[in-house]
Biopython code that builds the backbone (N, CA, C, O; Angstrom):
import numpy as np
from Bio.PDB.StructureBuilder import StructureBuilder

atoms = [
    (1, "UNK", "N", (37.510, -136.403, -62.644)),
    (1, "UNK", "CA", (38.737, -136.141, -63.385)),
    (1, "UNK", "C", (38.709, -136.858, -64.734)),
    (1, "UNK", "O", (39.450, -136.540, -65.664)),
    (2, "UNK", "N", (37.959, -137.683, -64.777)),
    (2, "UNK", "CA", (38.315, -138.681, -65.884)),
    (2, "UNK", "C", (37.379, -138.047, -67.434)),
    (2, "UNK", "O", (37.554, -138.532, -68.552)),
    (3, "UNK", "N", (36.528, -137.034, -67.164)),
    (3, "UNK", "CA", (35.919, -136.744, -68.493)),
    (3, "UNK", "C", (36.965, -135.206, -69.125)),
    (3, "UNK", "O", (37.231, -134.901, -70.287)),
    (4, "UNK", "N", (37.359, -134.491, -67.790)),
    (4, "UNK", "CA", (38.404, -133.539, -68.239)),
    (4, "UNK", "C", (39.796, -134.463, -68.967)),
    (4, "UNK", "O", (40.401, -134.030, -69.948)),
    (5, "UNK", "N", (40.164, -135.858, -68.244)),
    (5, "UNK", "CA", (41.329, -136.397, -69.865)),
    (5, "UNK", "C", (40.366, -136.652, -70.544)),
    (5, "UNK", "O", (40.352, -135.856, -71.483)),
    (6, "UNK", "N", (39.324, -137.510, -70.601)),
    (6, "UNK", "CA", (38.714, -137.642, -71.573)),
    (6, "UNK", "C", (38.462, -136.847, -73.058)),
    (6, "UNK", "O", (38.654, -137.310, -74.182)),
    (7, "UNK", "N", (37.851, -135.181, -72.594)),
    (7, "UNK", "CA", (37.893, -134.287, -73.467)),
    (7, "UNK", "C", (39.849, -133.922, -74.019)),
    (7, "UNK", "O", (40.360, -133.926, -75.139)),
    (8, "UNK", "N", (40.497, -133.631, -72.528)),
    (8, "UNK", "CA", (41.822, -133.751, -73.928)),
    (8, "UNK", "C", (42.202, -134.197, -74.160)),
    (8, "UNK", "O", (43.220, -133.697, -74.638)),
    (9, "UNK", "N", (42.135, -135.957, -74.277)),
    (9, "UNK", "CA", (42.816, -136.808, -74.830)),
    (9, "UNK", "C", (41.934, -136.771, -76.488)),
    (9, "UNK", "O", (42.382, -137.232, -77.538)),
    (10, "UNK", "N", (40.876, -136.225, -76.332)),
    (10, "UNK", "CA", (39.975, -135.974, -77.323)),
    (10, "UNK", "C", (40.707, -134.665, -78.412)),
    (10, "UNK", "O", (41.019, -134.770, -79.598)),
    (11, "UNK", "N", (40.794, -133.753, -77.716)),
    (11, "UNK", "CA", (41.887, -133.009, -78.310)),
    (11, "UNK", "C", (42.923, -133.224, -78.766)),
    (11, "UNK", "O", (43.479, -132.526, -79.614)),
    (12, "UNK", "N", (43.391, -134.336, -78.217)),
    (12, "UNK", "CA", (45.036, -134.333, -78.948)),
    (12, "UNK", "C", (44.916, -134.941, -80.043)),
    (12, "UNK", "O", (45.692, -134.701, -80.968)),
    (13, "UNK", "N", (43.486, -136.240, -80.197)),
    (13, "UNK", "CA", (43.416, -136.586, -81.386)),
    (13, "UNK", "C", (43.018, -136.102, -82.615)),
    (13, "UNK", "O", (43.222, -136.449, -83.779)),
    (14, "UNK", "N", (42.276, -135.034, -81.968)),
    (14, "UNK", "CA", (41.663, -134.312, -83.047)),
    (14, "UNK", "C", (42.963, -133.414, -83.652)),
    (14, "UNK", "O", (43.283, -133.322, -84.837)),
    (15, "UNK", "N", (43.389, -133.000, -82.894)),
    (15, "UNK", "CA", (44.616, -132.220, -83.406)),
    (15, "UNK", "C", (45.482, -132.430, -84.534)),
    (15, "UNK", "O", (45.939, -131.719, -85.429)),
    (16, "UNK", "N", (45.595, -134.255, -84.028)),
    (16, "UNK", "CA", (46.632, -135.055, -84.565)),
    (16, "UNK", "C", (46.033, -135.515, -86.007)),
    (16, "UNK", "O", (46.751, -136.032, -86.862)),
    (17, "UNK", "N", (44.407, -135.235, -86.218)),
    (17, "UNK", "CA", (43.731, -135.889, -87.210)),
    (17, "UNK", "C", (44.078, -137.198, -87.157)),
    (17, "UNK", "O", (44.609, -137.815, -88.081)),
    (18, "UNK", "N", (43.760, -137.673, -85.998)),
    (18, "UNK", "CA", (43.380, -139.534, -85.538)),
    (18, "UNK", "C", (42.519, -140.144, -85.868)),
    (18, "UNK", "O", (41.825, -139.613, -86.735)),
    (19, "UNK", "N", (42.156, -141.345, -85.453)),
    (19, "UNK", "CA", (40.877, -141.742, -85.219)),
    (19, "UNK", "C", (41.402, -142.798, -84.385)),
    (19, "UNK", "O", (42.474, -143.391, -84.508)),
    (20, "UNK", "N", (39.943, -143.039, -82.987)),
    (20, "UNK", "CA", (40.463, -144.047, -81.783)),
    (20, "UNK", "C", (41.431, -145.243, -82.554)),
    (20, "UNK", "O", (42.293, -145.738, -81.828)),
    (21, "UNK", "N", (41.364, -145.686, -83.803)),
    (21, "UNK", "CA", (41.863, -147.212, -84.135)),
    (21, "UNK", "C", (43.359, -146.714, -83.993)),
    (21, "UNK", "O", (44.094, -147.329, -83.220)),
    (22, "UNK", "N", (43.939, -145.425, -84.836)),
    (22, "UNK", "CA", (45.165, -145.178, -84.794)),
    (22, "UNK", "C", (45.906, -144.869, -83.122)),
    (22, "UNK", "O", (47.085, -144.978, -82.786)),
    (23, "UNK", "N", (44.869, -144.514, -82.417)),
    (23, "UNK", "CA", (45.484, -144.090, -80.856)),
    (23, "UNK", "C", (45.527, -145.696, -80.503)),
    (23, "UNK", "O", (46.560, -145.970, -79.892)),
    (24, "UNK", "N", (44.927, -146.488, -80.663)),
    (24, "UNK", "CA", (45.241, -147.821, -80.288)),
    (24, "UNK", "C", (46.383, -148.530, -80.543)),
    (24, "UNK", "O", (47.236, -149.161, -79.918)),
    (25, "UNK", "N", (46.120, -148.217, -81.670)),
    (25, "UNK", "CA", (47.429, -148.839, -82.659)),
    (25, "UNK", "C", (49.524, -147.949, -82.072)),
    (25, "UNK", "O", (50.655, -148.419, -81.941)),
    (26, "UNK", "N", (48.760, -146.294, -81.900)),
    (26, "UNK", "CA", (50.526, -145.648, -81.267)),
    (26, "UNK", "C", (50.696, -146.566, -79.928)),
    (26, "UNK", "O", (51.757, -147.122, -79.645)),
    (27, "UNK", "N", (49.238, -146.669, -78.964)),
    (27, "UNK", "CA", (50.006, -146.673, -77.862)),
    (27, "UNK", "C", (49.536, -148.411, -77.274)),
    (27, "UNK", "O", (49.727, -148.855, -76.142)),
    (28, "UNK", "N", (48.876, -149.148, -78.479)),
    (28, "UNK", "CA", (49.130, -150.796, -77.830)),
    (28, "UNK", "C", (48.267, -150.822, -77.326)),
    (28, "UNK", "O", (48.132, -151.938, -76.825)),
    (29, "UNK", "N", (47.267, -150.022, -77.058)),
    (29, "UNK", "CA", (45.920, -150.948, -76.460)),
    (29, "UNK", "C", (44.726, -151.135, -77.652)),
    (29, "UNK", "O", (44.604, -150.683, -78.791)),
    (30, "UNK", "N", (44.137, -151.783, -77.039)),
    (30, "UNK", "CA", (42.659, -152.433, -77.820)),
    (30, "UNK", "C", (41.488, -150.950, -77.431)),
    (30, "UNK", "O", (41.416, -150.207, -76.452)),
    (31, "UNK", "N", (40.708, -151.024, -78.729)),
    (31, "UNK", "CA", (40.322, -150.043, -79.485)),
    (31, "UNK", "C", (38.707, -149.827, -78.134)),
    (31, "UNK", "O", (38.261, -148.686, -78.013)),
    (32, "UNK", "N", (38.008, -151.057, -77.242)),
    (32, "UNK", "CA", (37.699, -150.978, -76.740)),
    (32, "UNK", "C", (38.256, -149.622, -75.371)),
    (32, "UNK", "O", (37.728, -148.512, -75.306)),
    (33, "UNK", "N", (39.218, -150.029, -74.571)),
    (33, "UNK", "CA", (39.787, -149.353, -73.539)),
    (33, "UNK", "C", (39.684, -147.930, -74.317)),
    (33, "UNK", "O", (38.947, -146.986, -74.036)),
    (34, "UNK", "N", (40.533, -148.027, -75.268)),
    (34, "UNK", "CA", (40.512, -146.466, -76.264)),
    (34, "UNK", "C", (39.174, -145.815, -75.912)),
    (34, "UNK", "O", (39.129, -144.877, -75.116)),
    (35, "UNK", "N", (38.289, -146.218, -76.394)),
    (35, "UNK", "CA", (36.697, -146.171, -76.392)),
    (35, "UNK", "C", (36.310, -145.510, -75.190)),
    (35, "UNK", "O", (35.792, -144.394, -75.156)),
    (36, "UNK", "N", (36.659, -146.453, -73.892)),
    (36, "UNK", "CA", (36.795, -145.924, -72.607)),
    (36, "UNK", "C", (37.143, -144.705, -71.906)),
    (36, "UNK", "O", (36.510, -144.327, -70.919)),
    (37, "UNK", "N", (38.366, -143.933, -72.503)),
    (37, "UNK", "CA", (39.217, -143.244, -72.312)),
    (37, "UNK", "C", (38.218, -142.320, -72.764)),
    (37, "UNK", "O", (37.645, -141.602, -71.944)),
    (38, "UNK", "N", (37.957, -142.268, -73.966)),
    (38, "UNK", "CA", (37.250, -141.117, -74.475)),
    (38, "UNK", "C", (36.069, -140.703, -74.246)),
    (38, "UNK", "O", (35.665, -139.553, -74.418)),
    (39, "UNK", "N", (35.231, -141.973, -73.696)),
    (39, "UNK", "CA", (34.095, -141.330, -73.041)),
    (39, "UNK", "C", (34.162, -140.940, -71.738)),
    (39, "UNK", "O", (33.104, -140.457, -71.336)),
    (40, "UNK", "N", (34.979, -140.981, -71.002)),
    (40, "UNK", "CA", (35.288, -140.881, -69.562)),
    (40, "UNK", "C", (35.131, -142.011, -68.580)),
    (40, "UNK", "O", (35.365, -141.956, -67.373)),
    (41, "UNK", "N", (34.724, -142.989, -69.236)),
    (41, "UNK", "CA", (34.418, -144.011, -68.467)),
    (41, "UNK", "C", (35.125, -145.176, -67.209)),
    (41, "UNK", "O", (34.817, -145.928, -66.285)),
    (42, "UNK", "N", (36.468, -144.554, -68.134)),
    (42, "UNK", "CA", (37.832, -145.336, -67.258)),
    (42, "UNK", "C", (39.136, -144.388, -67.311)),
    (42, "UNK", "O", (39.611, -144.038, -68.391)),
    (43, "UNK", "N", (39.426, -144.179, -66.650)),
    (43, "UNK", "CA", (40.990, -143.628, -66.864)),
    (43, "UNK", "C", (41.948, -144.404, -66.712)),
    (43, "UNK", "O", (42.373, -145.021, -65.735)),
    (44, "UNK", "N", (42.405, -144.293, -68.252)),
    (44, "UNK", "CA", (43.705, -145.266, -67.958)),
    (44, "UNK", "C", (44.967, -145.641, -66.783)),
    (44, "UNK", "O", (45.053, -145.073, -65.694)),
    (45, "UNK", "N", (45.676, -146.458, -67.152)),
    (45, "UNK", "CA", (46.371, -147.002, -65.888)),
    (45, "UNK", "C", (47.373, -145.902, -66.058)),
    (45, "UNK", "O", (47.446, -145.143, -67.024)),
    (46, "UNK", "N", (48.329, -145.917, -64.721)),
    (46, "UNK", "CA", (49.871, -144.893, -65.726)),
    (46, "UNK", "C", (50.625, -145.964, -66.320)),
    (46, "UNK", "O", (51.734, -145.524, -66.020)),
    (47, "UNK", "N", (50.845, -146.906, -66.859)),
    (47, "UNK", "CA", (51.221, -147.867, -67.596)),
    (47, "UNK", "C", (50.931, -147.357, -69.164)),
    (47, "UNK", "O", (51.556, -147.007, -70.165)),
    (48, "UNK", "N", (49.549, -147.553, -68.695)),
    (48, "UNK", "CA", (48.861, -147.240, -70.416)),
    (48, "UNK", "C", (48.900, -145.440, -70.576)),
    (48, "UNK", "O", (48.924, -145.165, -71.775)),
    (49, "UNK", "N", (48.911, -144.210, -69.718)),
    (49, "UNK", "CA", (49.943, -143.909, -69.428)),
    (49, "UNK", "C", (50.315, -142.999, -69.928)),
    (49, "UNK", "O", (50.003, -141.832, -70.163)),
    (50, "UNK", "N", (51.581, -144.176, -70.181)),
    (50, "UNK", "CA", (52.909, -143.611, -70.648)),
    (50, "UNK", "C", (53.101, -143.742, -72.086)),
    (50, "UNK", "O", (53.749, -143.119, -72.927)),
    (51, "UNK", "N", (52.406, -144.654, -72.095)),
    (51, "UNK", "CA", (52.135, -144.955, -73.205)),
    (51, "UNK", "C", (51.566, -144.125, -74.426)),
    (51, "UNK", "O", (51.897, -144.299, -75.599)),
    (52, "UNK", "N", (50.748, -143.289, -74.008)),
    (52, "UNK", "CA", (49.710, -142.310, -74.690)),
    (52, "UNK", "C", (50.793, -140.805, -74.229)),
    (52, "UNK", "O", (51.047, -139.976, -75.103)),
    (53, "UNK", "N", (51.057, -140.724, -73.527)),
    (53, "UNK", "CA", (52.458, -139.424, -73.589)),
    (53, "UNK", "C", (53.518, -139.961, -74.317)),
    (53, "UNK", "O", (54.175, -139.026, -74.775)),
    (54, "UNK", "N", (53.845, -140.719, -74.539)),
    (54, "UNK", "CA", (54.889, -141.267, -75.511)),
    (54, "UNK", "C", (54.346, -141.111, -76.893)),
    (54, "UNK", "O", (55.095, -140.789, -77.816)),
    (55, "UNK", "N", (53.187, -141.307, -77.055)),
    (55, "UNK", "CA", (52.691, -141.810, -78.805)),
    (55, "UNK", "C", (52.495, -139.836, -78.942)),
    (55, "UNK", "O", (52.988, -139.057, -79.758)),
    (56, "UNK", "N", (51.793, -139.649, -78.041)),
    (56, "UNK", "CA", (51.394, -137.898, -78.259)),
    (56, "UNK", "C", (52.827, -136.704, -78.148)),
    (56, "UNK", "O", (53.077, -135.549, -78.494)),
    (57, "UNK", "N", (53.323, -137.541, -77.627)),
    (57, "UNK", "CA", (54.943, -136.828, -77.275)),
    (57, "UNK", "C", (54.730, -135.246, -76.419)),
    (57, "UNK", "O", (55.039, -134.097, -76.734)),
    (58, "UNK", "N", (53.823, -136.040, -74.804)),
    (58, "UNK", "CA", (53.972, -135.064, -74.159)),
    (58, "UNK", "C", (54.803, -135.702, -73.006)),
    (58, "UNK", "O", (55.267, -136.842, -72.959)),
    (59, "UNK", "N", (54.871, -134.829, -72.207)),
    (59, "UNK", "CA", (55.666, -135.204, -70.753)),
    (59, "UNK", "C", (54.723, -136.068, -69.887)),
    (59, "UNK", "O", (53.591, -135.753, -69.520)),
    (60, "UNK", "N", (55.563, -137.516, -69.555)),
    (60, "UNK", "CA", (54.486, -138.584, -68.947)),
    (60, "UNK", "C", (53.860, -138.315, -67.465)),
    (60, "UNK", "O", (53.006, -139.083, -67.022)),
    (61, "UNK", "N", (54.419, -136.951, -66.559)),
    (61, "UNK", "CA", (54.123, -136.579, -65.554)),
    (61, "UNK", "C", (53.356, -135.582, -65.576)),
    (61, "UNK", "O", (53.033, -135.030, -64.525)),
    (62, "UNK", "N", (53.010, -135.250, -66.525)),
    (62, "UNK", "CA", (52.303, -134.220, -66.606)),
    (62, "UNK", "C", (50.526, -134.850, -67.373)),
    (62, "UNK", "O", (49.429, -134.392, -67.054)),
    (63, "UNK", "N", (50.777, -135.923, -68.354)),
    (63, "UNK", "CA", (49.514, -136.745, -68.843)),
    (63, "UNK", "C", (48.845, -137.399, -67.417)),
    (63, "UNK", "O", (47.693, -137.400, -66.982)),
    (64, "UNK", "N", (50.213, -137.989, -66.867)),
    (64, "UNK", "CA", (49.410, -138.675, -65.275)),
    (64, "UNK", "C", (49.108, -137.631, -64.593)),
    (64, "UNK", "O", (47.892, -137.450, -64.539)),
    (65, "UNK", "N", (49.779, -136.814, -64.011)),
    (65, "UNK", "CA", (48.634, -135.539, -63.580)),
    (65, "UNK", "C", (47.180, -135.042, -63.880)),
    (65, "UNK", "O", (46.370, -134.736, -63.005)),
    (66, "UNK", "N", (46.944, -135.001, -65.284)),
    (66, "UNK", "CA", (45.826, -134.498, -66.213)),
    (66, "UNK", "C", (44.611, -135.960, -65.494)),
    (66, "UNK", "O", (43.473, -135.827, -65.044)),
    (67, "UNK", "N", (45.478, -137.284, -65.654)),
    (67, "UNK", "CA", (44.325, -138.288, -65.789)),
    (67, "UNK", "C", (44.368, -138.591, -63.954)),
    (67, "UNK", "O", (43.911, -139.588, -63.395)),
    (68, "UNK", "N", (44.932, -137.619, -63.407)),
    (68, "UNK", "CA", (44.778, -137.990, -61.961)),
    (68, "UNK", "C", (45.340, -138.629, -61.019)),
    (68, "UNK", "O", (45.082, -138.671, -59.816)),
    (69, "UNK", "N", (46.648, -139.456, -62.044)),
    (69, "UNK", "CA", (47.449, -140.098, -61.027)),
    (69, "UNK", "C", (48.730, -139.487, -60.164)),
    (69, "UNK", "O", (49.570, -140.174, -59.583)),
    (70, "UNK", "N", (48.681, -137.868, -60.220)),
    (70, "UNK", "CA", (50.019, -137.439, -59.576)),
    (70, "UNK", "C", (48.987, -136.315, -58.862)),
    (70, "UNK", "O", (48.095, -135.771, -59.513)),
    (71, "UNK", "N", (49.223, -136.047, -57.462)),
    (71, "UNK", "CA", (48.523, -135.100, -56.810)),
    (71, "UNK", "C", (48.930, -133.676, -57.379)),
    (71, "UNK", "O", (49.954, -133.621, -58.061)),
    (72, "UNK", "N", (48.297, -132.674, -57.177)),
    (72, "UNK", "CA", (48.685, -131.339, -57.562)),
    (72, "UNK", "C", (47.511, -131.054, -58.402)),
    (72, "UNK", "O", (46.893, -131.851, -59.109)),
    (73, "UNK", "N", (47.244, -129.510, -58.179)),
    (73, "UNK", "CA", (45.919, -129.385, -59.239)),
    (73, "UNK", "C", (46.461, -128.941, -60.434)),
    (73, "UNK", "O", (47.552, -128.389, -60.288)),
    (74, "UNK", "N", (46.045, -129.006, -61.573)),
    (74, "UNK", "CA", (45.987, -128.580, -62.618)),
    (74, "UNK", "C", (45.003, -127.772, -63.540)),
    (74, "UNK", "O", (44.303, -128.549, -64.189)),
    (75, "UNK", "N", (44.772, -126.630, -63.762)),
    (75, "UNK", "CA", (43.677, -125.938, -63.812)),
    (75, "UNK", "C", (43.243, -125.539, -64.822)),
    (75, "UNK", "O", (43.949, -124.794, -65.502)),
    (76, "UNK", "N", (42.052, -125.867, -65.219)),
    (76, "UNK", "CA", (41.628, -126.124, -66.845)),
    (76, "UNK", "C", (42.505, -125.107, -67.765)),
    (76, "UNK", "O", (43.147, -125.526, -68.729)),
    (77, "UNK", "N", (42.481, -123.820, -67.411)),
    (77, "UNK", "CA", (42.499, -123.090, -68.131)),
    (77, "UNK", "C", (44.197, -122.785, -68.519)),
    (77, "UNK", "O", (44.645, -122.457, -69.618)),
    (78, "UNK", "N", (44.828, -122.975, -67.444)),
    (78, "UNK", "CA", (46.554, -123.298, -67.447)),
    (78, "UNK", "C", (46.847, -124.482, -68.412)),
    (78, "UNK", "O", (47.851, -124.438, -69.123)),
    (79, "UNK", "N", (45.816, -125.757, -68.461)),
    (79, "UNK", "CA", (45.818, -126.854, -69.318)),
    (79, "UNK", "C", (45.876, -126.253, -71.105)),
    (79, "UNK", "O", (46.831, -126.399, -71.868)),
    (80, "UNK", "N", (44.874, -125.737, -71.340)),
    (80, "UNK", "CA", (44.752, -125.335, -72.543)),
    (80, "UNK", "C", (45.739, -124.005, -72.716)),
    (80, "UNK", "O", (45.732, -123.546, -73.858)),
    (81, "UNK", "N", (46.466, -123.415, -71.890)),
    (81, "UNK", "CA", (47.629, -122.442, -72.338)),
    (81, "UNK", "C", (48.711, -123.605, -72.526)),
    (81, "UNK", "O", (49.085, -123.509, -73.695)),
    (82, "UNK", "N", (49.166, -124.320, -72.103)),
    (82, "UNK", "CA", (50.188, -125.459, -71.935)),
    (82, "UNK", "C", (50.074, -125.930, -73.367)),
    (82, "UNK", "O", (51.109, -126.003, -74.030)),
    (83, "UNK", "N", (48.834, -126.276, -73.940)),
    (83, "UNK", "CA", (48.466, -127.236, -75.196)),
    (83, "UNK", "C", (48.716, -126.252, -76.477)),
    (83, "UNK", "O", (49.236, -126.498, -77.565)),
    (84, "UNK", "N", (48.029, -124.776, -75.833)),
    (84, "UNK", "CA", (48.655, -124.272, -77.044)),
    (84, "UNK", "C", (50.234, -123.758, -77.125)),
    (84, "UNK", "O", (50.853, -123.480, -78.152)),
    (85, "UNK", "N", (50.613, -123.721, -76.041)),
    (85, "UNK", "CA", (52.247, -123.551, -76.183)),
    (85, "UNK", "C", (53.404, -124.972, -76.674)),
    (85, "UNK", "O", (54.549, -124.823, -77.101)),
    (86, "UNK", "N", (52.713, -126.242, -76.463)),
    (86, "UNK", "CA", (52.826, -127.303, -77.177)),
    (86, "UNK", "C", (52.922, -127.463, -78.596)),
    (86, "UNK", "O", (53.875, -127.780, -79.308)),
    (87, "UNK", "N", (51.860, -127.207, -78.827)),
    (87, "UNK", "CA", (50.764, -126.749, -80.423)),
    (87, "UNK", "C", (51.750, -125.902, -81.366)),
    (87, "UNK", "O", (51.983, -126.158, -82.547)),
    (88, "UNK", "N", (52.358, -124.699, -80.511)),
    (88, "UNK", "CA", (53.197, -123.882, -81.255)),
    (88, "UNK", "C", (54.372, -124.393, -81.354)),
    (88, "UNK", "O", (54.882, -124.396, -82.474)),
    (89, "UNK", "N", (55.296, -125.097, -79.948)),
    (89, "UNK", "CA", (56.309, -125.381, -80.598)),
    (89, "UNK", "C", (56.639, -126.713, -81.461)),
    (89, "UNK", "O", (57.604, -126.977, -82.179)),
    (90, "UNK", "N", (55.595, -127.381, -81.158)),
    (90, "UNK", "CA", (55.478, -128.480, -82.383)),
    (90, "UNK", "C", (55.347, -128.120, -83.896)),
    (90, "UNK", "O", (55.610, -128.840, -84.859)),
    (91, "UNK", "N", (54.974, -127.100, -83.884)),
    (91, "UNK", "CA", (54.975, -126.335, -85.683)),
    (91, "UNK", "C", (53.843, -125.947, -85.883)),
    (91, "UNK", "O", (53.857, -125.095, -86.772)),
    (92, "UNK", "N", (52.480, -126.218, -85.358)),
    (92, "UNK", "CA", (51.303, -126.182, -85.537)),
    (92, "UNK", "C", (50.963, -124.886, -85.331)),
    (92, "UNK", "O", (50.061, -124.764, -84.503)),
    (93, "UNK", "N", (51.445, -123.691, -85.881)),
    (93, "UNK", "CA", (50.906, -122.144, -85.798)),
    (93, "UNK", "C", (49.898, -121.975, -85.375)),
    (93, "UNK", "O", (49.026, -122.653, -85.919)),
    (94, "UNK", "N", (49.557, -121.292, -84.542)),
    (94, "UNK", "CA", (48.335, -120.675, -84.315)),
    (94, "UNK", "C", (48.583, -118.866, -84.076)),
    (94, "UNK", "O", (49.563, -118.337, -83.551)),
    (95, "UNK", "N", (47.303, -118.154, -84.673)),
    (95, "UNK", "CA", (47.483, -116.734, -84.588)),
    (95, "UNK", "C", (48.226, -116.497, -83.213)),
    (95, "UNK", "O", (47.937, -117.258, -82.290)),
    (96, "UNK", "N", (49.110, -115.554, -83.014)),
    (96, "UNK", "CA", (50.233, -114.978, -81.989)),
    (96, "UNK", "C", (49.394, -113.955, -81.667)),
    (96, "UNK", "O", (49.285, -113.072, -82.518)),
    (97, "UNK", "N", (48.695, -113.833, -80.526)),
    (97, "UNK", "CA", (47.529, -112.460, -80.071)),
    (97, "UNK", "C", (48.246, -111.924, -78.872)),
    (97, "UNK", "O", (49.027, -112.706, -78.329)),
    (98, "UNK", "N", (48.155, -111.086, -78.517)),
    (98, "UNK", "CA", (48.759, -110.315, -77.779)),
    (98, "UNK", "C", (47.983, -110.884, -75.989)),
    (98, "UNK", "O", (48.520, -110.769, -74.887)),
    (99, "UNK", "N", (46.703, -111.434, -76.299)),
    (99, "UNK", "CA", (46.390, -112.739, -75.122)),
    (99, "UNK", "C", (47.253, -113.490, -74.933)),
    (99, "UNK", "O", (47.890, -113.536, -73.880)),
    (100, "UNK", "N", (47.442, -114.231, -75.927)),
    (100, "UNK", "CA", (48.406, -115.417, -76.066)),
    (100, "UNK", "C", (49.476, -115.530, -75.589)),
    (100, "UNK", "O", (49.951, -116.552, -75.094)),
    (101, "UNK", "N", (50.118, -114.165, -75.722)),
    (101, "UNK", "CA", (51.588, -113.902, -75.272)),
    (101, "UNK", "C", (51.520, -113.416, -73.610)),
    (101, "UNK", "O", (52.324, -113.664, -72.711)),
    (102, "UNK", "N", (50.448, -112.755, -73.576)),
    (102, "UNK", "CA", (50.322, -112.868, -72.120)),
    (102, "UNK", "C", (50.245, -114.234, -71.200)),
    (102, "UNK", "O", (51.065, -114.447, -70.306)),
    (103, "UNK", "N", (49.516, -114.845, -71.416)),
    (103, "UNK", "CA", (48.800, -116.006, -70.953)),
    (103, "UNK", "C", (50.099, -116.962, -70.858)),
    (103, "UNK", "O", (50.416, -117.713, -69.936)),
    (104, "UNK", "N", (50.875, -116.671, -72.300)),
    (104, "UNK", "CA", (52.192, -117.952, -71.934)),
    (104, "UNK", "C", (53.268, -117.245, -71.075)),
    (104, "UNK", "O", (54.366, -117.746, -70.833)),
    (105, "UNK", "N", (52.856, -116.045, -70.640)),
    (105, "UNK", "CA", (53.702, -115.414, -69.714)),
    (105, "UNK", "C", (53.252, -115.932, -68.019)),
    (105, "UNK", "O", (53.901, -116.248, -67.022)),
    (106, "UNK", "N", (52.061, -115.836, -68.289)),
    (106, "UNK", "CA", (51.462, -116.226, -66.767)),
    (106, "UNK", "C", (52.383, -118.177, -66.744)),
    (106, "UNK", "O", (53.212, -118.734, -66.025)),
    (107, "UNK", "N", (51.801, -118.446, -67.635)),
    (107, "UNK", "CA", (52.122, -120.184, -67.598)),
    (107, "UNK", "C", (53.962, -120.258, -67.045)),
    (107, "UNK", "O", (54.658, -120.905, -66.263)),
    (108, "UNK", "N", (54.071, -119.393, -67.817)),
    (108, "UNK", "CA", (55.940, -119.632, -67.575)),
    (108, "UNK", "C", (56.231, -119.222, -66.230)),
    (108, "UNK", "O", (57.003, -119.958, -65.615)),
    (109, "UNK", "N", (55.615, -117.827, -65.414)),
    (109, "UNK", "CA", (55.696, -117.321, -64.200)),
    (109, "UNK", "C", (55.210, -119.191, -63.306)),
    (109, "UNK", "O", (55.829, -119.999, -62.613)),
    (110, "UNK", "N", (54.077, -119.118, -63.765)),
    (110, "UNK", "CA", (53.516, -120.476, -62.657)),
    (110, "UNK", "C", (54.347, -121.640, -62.906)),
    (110, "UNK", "O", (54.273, -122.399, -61.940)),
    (111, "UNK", "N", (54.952, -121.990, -63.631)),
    (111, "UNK", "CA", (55.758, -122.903, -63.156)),
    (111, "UNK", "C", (57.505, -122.757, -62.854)),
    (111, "UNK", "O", (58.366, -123.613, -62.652)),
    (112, "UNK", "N", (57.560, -121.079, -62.938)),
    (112, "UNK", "CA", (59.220, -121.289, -62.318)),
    (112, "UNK", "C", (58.628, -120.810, -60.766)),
    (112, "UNK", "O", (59.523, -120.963, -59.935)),
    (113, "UNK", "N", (57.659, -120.399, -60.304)),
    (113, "UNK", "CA", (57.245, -120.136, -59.036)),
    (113, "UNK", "C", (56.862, -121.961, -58.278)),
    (113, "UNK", "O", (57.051, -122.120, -57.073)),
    (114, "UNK", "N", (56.400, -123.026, -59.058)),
    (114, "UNK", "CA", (56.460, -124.141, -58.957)),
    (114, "UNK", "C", (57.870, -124.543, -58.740)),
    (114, "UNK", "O", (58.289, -125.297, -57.862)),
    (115, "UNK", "N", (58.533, -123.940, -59.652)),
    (115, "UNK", "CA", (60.004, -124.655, -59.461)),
    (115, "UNK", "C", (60.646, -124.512, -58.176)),
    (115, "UNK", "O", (60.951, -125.458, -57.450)),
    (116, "UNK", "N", (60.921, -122.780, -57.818)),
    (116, "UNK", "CA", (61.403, -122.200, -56.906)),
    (116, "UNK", "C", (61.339, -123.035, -55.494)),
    (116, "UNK", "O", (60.365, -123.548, -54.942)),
    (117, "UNK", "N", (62.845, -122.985, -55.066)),
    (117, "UNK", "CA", (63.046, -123.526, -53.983)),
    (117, "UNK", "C", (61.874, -122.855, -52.979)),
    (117, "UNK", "O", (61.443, -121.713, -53.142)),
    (118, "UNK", "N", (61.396, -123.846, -51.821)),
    (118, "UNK", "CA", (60.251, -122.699, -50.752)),
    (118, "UNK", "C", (61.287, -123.010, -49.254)),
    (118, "UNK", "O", (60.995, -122.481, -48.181)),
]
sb = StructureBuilder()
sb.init_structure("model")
sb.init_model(0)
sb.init_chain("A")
sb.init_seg("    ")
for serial, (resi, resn, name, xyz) in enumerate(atoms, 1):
    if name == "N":
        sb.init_residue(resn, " ", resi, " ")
    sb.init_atom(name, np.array(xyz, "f"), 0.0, 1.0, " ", f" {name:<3s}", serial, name[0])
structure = sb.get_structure()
């Protein structure tokens, strides 16, 4: 689990046009651990966390999911529909393809079927 956050914690920085010193610097840790994170080597604590969903301004149950600390699968490819539906409503345009609109249709079905009382 830890090189799949790895790669999108890699993504979000790239996104964000970061570099590890500034992810250190949003979310309070030392540039080492950072280091860690990104090669897959450690997955952070959910402490540190929350920390990194706070600085990235995603949902902190859903980052601990990604890095493994909340059971439930999460499936690569649902991951990267999620990021780009993120992506968009953060302002960050990306071409509107007639995939796209499908795909955030599937995402929205899978999690009110998640929601739904069983």
């Amino acid at each position: 689990m830890g090189s799949n956050f790895a790669q999108w914690l890699q993504r979000q920085i790239d996104r964000r046009e970061w570099d590890q010193a500034r992810l250190a610097r949003e979310t309070r840790s030392s540039s080492g651990a950072v280091s860690m994170w990104l090669t897959g080597q450690r997955v952070p604590s959910p402490k540190s966390i929350e920390r990194i969903a706070d600085a990235l301004d995603f949902d902190s149950d859903y980052v601990l999911a990604l890095a493994g600390h909340r059971s439930g699968s999460l499936d690569g490819e649902v991951d990267e529909l999620k990021e780009d539906l993120h992506a968009l409503i953060e302002g960050h345009p990306r071409p509107i393809t007639d995939d796209l609109v499908e795909a955030l249709r599937s995402v929205l079905k899978l999690h009110a079927d998640q929601l739904a009382p069983k």
